[in-house]
C-alpha positions as CSV (number, residue, x, y, z in Angstrom):
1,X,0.0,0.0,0.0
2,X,1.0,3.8,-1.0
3,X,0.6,5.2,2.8
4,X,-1.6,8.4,2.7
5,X,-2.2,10.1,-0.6
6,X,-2.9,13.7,-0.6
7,X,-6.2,14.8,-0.8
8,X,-6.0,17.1,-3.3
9,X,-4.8,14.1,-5.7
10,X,-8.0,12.4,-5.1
11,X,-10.2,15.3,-5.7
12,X,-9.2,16.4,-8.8
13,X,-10.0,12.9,-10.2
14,X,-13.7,14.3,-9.5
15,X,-12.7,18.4,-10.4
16,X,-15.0,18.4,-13.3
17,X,-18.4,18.2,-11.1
18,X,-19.8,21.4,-9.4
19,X,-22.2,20.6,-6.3
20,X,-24.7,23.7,-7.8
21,X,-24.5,22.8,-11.6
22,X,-23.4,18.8,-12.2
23,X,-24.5,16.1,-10.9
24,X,-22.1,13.9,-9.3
25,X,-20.8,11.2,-6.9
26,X,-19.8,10.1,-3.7
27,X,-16.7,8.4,-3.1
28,X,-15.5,6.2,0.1
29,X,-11.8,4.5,0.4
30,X,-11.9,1.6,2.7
31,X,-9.1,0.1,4.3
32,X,-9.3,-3.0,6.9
33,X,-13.0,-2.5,6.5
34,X,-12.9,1.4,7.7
35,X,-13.8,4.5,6.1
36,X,-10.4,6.0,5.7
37,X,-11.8,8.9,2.9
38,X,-15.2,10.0,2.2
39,X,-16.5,12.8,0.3
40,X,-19.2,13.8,-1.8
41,X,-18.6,15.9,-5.4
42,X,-21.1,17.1,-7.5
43,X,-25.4,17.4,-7.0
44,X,-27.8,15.4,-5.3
45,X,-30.7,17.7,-6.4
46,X,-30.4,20.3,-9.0
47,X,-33.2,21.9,-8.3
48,X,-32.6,22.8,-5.1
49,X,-28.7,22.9,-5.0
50,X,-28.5,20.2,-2.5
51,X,-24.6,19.0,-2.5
52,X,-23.6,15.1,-2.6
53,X,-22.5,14.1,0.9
54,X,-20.7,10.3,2.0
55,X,-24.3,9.8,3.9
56,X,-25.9,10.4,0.3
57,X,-28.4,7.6,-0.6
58,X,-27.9,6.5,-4.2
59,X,-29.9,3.7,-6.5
60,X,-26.8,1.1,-7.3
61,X,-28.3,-0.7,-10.3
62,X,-26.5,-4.2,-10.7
63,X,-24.2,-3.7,-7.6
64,X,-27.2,-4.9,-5.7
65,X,-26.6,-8.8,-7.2
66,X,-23.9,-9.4,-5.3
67,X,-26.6,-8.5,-1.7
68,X,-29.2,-11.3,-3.7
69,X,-26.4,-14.1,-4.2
70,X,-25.0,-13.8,-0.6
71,X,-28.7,-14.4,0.5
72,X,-29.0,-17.1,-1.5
73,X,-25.7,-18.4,-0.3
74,X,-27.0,-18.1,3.9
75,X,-30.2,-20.3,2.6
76,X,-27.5,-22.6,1.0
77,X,-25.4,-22.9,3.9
78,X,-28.6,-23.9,6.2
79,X,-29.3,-26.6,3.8
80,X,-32.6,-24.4,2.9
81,X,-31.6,-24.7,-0.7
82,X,-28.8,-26.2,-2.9
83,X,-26.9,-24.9,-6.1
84,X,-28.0,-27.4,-8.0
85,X,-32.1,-26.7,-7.6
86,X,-33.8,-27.0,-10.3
87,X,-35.7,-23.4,-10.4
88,X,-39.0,-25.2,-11.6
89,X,-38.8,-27.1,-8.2
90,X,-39.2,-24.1,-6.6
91,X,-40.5,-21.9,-8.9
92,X,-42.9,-24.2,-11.3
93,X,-44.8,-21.4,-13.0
94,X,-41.1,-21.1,-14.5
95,X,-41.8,-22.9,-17.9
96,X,-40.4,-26.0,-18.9
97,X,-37.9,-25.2,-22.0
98,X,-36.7,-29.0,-22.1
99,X,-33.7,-27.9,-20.1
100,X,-32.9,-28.3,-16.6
101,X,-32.3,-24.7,-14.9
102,X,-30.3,-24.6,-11.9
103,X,-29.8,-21.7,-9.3
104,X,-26.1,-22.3,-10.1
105,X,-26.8,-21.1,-13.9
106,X,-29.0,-17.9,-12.6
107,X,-26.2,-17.1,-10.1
108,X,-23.7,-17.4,-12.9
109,X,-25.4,-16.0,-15.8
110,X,-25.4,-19.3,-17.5
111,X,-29.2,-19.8,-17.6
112,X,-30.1,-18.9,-21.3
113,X,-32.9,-17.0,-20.5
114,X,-33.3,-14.0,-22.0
115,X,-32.8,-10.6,-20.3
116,X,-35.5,-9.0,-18.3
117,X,-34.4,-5.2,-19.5
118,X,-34.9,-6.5,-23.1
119,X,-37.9,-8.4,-22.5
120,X,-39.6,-5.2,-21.3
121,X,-38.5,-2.6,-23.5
122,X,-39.9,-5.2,-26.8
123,X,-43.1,-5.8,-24.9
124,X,-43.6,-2.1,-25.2
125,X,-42.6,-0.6,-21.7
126,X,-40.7,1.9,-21.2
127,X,-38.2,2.9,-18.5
128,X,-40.6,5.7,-16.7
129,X,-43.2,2.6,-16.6
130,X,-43.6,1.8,-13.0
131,X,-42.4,-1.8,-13.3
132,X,-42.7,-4.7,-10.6
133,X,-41.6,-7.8,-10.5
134,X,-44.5,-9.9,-11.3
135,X,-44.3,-7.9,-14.4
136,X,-40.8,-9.6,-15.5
137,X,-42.1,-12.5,-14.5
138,X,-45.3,-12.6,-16.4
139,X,-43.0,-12.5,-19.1
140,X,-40.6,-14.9,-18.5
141,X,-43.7,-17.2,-17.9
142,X,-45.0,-17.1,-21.2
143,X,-41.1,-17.2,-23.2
144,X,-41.0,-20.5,-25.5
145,X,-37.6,-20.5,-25.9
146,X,-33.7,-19.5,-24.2
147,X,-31.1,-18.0,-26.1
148,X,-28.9,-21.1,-25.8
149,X,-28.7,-24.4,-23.4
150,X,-28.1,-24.0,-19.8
151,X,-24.5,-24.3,-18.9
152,X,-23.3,-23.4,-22.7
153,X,-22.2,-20.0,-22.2
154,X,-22.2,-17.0,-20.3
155,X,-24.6,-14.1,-21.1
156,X,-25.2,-11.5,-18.3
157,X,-28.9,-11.8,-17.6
158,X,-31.1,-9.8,-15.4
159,X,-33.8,-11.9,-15.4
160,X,-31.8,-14.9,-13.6
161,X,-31.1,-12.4,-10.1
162,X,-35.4,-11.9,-10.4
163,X,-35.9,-15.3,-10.1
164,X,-33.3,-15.8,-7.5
165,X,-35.2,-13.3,-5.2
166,X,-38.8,-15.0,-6.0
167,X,-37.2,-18.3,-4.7
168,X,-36.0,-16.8,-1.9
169,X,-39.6,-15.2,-1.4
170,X,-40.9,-18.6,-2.0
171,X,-38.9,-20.7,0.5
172,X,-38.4,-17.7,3.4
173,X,-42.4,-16.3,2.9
174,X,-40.3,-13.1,3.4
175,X,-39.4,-10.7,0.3
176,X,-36.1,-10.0,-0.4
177,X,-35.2,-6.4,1.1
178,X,-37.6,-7.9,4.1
179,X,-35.3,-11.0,4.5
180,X,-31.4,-9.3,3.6
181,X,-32.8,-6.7,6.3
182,X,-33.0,-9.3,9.1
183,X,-30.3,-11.5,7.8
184,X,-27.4,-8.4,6.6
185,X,-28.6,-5.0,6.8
186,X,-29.6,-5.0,10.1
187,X,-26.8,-6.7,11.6
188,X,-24.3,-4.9,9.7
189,X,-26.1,-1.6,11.1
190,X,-26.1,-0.4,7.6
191,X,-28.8,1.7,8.4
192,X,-29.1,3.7,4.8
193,X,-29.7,0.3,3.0
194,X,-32.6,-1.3,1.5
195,X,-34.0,-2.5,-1.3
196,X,-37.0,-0.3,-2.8
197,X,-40.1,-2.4,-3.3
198,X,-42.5,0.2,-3.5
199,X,-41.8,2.7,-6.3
200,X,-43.5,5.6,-4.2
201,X,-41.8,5.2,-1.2
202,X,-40.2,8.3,0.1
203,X,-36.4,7.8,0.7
204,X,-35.2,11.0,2.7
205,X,-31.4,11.8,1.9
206,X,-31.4,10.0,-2.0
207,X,-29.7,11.5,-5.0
208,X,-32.0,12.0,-7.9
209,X,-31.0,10.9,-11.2
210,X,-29.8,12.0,-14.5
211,X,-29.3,12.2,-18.0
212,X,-26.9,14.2,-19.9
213,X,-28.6,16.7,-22.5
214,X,-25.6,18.6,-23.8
215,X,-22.6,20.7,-21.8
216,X,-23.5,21.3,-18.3
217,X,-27.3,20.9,-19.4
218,X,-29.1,17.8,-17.6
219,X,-32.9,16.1,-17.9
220,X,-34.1,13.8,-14.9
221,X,-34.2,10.1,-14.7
222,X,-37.8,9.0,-13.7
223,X,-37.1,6.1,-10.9
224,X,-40.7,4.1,-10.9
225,X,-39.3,0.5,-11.1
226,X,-39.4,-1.5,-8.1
227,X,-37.5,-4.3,-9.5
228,X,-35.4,-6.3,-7.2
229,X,-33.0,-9.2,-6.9
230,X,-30.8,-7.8,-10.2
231,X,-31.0,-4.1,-8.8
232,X,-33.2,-2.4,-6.9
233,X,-30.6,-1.6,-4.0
234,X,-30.4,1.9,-2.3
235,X,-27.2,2.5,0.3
236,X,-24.6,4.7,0.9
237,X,-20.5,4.9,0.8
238,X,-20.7,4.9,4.6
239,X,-22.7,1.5,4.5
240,X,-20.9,0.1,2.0
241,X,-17.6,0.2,4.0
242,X,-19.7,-1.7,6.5
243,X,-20.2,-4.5,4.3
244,X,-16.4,-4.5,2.9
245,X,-15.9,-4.9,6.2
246,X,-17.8,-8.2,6.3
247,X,-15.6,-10.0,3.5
248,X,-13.0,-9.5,6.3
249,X,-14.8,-9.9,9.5
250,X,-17.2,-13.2,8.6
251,X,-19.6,-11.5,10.9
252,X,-22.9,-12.6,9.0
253,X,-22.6,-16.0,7.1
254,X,-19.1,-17.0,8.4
255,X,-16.1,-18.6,6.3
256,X,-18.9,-21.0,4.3
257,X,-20.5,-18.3,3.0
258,X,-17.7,-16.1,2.0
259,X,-16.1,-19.0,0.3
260,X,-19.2,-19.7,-1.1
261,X,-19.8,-16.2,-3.2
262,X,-16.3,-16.0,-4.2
263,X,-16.3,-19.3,-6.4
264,X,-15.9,-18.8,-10.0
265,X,-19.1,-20.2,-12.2
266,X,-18.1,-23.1,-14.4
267,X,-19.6,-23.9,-17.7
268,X,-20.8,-27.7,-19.0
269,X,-17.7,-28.2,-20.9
270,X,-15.8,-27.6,-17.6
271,X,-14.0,-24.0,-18.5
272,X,-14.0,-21.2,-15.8
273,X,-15.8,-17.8,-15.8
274,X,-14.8,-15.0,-13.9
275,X,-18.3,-14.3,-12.7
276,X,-18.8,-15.3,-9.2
277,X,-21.9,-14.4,-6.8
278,X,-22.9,-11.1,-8.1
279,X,-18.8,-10.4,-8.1
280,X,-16.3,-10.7,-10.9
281,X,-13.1,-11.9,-10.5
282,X,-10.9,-8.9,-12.6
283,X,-7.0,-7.7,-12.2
284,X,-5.8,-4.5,-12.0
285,X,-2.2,-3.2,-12.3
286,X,-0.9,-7.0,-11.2
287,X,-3.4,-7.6,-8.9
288,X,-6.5,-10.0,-8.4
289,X,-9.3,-7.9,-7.7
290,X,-13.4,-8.3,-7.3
291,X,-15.6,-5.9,-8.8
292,X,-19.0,-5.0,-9.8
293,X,-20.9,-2.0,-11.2
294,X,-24.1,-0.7,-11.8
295,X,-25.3,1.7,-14.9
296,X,-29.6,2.2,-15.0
297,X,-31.6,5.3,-15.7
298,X,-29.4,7.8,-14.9
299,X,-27.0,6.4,-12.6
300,X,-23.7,4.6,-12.5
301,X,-21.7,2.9,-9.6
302,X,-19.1,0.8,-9.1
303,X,-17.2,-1.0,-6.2
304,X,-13.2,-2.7,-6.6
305,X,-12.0,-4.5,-3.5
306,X,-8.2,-5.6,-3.3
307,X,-8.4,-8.8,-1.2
308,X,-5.0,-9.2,-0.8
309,X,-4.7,-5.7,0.7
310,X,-8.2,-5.6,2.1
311,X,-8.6,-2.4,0.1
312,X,-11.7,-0.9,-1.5
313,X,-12.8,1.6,-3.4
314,X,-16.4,2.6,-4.0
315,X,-18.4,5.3,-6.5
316,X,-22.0,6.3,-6.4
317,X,-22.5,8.2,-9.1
318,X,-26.2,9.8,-9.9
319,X,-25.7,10.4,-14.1
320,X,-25.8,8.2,-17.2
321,X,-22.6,9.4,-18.2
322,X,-20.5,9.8,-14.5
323,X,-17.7,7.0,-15.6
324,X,-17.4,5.6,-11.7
325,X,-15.4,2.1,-13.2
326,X,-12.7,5.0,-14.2
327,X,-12.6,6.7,-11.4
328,X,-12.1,4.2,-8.6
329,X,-9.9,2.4,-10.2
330,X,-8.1,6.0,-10.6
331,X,-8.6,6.5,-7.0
332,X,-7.2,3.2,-6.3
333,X,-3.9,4.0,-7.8
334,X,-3.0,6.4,-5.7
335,X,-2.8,4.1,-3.0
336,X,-2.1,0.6,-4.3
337,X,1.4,-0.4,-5.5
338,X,1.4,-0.9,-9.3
339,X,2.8,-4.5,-9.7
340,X,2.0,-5.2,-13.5
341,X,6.0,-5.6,-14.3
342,X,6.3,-7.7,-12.2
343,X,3.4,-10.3,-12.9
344,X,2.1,-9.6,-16.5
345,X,3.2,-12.8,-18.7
346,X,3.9,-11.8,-22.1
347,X,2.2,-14.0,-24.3
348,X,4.5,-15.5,-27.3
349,X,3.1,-13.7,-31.2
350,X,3.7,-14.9,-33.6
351,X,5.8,-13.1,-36.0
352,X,3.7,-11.2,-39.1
353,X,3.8,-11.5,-42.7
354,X,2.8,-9.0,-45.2
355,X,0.1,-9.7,-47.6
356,X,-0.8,-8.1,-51.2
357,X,-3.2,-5.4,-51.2
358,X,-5.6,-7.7,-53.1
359,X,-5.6,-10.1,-50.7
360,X,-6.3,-7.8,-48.0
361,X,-9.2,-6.4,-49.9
362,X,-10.1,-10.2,-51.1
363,X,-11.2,-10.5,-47.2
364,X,-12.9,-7.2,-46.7
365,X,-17.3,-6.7,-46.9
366,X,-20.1,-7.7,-44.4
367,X,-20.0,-10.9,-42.5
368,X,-23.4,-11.9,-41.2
369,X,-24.3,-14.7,-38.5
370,X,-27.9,-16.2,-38.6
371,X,-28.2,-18.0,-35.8
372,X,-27.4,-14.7,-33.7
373,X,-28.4,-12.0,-36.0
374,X,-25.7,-10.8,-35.3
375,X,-23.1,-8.9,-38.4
376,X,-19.4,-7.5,-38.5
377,X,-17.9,-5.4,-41.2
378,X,-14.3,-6.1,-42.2
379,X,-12.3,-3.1,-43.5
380,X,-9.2,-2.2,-44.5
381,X,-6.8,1.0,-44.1
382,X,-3.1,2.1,-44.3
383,X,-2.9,-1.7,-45.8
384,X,-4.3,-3.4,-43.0
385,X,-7.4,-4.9,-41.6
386,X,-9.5,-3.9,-39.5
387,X,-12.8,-5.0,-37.3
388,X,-14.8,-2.8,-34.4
389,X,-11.8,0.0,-35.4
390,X,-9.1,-2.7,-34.1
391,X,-6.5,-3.0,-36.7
392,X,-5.2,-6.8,-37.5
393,X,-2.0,-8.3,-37.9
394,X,-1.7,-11.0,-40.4
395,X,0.4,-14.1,-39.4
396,X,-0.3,-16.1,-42.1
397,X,-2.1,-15.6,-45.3
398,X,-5.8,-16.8,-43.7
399,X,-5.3,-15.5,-39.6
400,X,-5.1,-12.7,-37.9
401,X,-4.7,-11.2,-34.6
402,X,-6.1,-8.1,-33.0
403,X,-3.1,-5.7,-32.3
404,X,-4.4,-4.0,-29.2
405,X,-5.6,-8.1,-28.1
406,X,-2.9,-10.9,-29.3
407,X,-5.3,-13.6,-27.7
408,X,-8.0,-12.4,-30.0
409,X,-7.8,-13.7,-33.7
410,X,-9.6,-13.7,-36.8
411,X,-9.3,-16.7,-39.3
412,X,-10.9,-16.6,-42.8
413,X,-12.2,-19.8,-44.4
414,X,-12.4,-20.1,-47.9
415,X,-12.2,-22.7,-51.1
416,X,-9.1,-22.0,-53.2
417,X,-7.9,-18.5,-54.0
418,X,-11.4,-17.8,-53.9
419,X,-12.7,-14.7,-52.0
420,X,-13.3,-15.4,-48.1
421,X,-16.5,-16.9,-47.3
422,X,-16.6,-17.2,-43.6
423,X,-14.5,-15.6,-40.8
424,X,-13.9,-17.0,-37.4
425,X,-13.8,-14.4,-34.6
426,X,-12.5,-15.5,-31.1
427,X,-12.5,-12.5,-28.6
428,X,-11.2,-15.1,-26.0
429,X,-15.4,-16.4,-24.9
430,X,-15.3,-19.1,-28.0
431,X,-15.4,-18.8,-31.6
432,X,-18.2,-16.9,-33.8
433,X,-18.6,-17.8,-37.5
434,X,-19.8,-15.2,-39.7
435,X,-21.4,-15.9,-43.5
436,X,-20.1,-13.4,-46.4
437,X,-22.8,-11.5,-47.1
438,X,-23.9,-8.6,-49.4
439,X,-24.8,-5.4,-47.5
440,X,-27.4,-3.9,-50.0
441,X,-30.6,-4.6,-50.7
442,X,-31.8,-7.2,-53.3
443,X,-33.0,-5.4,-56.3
444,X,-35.8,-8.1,-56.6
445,X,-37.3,-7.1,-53.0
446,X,-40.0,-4.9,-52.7
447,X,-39.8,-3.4,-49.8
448,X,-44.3,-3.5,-49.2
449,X,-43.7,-7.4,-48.7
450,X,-42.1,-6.2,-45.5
451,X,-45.3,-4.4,-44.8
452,X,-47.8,-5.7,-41.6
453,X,-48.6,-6.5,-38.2
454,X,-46.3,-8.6,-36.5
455,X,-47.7,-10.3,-33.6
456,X,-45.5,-12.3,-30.6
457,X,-47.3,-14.5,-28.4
458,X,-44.3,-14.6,-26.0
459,X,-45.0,-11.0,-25.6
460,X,-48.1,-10.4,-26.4
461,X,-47.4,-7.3,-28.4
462,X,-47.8,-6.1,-32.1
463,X,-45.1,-4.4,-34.0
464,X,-46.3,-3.0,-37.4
465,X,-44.0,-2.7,-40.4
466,X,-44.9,0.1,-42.6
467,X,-43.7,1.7,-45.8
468,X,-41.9,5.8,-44.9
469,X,-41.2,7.2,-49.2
470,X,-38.7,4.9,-49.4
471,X,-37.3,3.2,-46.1
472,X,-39.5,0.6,-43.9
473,X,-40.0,2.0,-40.4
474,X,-41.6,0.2,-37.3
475,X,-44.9,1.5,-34.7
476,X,-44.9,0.6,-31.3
477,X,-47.7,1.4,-29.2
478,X,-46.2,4.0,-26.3
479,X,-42.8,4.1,-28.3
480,X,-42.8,5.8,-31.3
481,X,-41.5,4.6,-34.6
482,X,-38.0,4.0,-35.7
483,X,-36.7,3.4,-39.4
484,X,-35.0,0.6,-40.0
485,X,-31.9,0.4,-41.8
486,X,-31.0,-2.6,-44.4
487,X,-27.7,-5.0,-43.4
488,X,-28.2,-8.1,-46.1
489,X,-31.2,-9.1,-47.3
490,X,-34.1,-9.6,-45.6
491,X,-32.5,-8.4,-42.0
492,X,-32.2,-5.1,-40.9
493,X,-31.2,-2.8,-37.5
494,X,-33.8,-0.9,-35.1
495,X,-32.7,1.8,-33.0
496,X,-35.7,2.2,-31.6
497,X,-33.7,1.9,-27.8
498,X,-32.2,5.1,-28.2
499,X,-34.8,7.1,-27.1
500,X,-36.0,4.5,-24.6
501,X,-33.0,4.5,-22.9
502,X,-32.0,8.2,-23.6
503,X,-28.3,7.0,-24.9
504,X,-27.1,5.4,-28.7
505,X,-27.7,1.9,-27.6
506,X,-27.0,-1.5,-29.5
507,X,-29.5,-1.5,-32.5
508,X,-31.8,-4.9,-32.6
509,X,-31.4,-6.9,-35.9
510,X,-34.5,-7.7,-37.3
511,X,-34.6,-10.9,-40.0
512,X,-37.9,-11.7,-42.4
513,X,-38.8,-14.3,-42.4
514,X,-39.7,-16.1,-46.1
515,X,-42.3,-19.3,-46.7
516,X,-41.5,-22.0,-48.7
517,X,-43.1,-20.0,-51.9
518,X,-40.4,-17.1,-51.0
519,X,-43.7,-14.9,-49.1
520,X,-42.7,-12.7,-45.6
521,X,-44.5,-14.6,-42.8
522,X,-42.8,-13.9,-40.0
523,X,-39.6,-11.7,-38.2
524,X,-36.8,-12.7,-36.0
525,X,-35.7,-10.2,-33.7
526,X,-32.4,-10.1,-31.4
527,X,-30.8,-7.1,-30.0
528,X,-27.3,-6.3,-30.4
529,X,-26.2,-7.1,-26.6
530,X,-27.5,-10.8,-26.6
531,X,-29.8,-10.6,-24.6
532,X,-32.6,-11.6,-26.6
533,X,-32.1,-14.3,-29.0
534,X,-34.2,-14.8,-32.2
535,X,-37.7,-13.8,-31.0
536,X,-40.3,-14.8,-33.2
537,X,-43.2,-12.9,-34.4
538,X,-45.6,-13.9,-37.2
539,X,-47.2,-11.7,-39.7
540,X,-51.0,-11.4,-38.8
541,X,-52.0,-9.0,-41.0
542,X,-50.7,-8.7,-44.9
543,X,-51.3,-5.2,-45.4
544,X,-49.9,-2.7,-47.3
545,X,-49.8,0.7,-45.2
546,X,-48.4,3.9,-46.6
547,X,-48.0,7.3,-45.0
């Protein structure tokens, strides 16, 4: 450890906010499990000036899965429950996808069930909805399908930590903020801690949230959801160092239980994951680190903890665009020794080769993937690949690796000298194989056999498909209409999230669907974080709508 920092260092990591224009954040640095630097920078409330404080109460988004996994673990350690549940068993309105679902897969984020966010925002919510709940469940009740088998992969998913809190309803009879306030809250004396079940309820002391709306110009983040178990958590720095003290202390759930949260999750084939009970295993500057964060409607938070030094660093910020990962992990700098010399193994590259401009440009166009829906686009520049802005490094005539990433590679397949017709991309979580594909529209497509109602069952909601001059856009009840924007044929992006979630967000895919006599029937849709795999909607209506 780097003994005592001056203050002034820390602060003007936080300089840019001003407690009577910006919002802001509060910081705490805990050391042995005490409060060793507090303060508050930036705006609680801009209407009425009210300053950030360390006693500040702030919505933590998806910090609050790492409170819902270590109840889950004190049930496990009473033998109330067991990892390897089946969620039905306890939860049998769940539906039965032909898979066994284990509480080991939700607390992992290994279910395959698609996200709850997601699930929501296509159903035709929107964030300033006052959502419960029973609401995400209703959902995942009537889902037909997962995005992939249980145990596959790992796909961070909201809706897992929901169900985890409804079994924990189910088998305890109490809710979830009513149980982790008996069980942690209470005997932790984190008094500023709860999670918010009702969406009306009046917390004195909590930061209001925001978005950004230009320099220095802010718009306010409507808080009505109550959901819980994935977020729904409300606590302070001051708390917080409270509970870091617990991960030292054992005071609530003893050395079973902390052993118990800080196990890596495992998929089928054997492989570790860094995800662990609502914590990620993570290094920074040579050393092994846990960490979680939170970003929602107009908030973002997130917590580092140095085992090894007992060290921790937590930000509460109250806007969209406050980066609190960047900041506590600049905070923690100043105070832990940087060790990457001294531990970072230098993986062996291969060496290069150069390759003929018409070989580079033999491998450039669109790649598409129809299982996800998901599509890259392969440039070149300055001679050289690239993909996601990532320049690549040839080492032989059909791979390539990522030059910021050696572990990441790209390899072409293709027959002959022939151009490339599928690309391999491993980013480290397995390999993806993309389909060449042309990125314009068929000249035989009309674009009125798009035109219709598309109807889900598994959400119950009707998208319609209409014909803007010459571009197809999409009306959803409560949310506007988007345009849609053509990738290859018959699939194209929605940005209809953007003004859902107030940000540029991941656009969905959408893919038509064709019959056997080449007629639109149906759509697939997927949005561009995974989260949502290949949801099907049929075409009710063939109508031809022009405006």
């Amino acid at each position: 450890m780097i003994p005592n920092p001056q203050v002034d260092q820390i602060d003007r990591i936080f300089e840019s906010f001003d407690p009577r224009i910006t919002p802001g954040c509060a910081l705490g640095v805990m050391k042995d499990g005490k409060l060793i630097y507090a303060q508050g920078y930036g705006c609680a409330n801009l209407d009425h000036k009210i300053p950030i404080a360390p006693d500040t109460i702030f919505p933590v988004a998806s910090m609050s899965k790492q409170f819902t996994a270590f109840a889950l673990a004190l049930l496990i350690a009473r033998g109330q429950l067991s990892l390897d549940d089946d969620i039905r068993s306890i939860l049998p309105e769940v539906p039965d996808f032909g898979e066994r679902i284990s509480l080991r897969h939700l607390v992992h984020h290994t279910s395959g069930l698609r996200g709850d966010l997601m699930l929501l925002l296509s159903a035709g919510w929107r964030l300033e909805d006052v959502i419960k709940n029973e609401d995400v469940f209703y959902l995942i009740q009537h889902q037909q399908e997962l995005n992939f088998p249980p145990g596959e992969k790992f796909s961070y998913c909201g809706s897992g930590y929901l169900l985890l809190a409804l079994a924990i309803e189910r088998i305890t009879g109490l809710s979830l903020h009513q149980f982790c306030s008996c069980e942690i809250f209470e005997s932790l004396n984190m008094t500023n801690t709860r999670f918010m079940e009702d969406p009306l309820e009046l917390i004195p002391g909590r930061a209001d949230a925001y978005y950004p709306a230009g320099s220095d110009h802010y718009r306010k983040a409507v808080l009505t959801s109550s959901l819980t178990g994935g977020t729904g958590l409300f606590t302070t720095v001051k708390d917080l160092t409270k509970w870091d003290w617990n991960f030292i202390s054992g005071r609530v759930g003893g050395r079973e239980v902390l052993d118990m949260i800080l196990q890596r999750g495992k998929l089928s084939d054997g492989s570790s994951i860094p995800y662990a009970f609502g914590l990620i295993w993570d290094s920074h500057k040579g050393h092994e680190v846990l960490v979680h964060g939170g970003d929602g409607a107009g908030v973002h938070s997130y917590m580092i903890r140095f085992p090894g030094e007992d060290f921790t660093v937590a930000v509460l910020g109250n806007c969209r665009s406050i980066n609190a990962r960047k900041m506590a992990r600049s905070v923690a700098d100043l105070y832990v020794e940087d060790r990457s010399n001294s531990t970072k193994s230098v993986l062996p590259v291969p060496d290069t080769i150069e390759l003929s401009p018409k070989k580079i440009e033999d491998k450039t166009g669109r790649y598409f993937n129809p299982q996800s829906l998901a599509f890259i686009d392969l440039e070149s520049s300055d001679g050289f690949l690239s993909l996601w802005g990532n320049r690549l490094l040839p080492v032989s005539e059909t791979r390539f690796l990522f030059a910021s990433s050696p572990e990441a590679s790209v390899e072409f397949l293709s027959a002959g000298d022939a151009q490339a017709e599928q690309v391999l991309v491993d980013t480290g979580m397995g390999a993806v194989c993309y389909e060449r594909s042309e990125p314009v529209l068929d000249a035989r497509v009309n674009l009125e056999d798009y035109c219709g109602a598309y109807f889900s069952e598994e959400l119950n909601v009707t998208w319609h498909v209409v014909l803007k001059g010459e571009e197809l856009a999409v009306q959803r009840f409560k949310q506007g209409e988007s345009i849609l924007q053509p990738v290859v044929r018959d699939v194209f992006t929605d940005s209809f999230l953007d003004n859902l979630l107030h940000a540029p967000s991941r656009p969905f895919t959408l893919m038509f669907v064709r019959s056997e006599d080449n007629f639109v029937n149906g759509l697939l849709a997927s949005d561009g974080s995974a989260s949502v795999s290949r949801m099907r909607f049929s075409k009710r209506v063939v109508k031809k709508r022009k405006t």
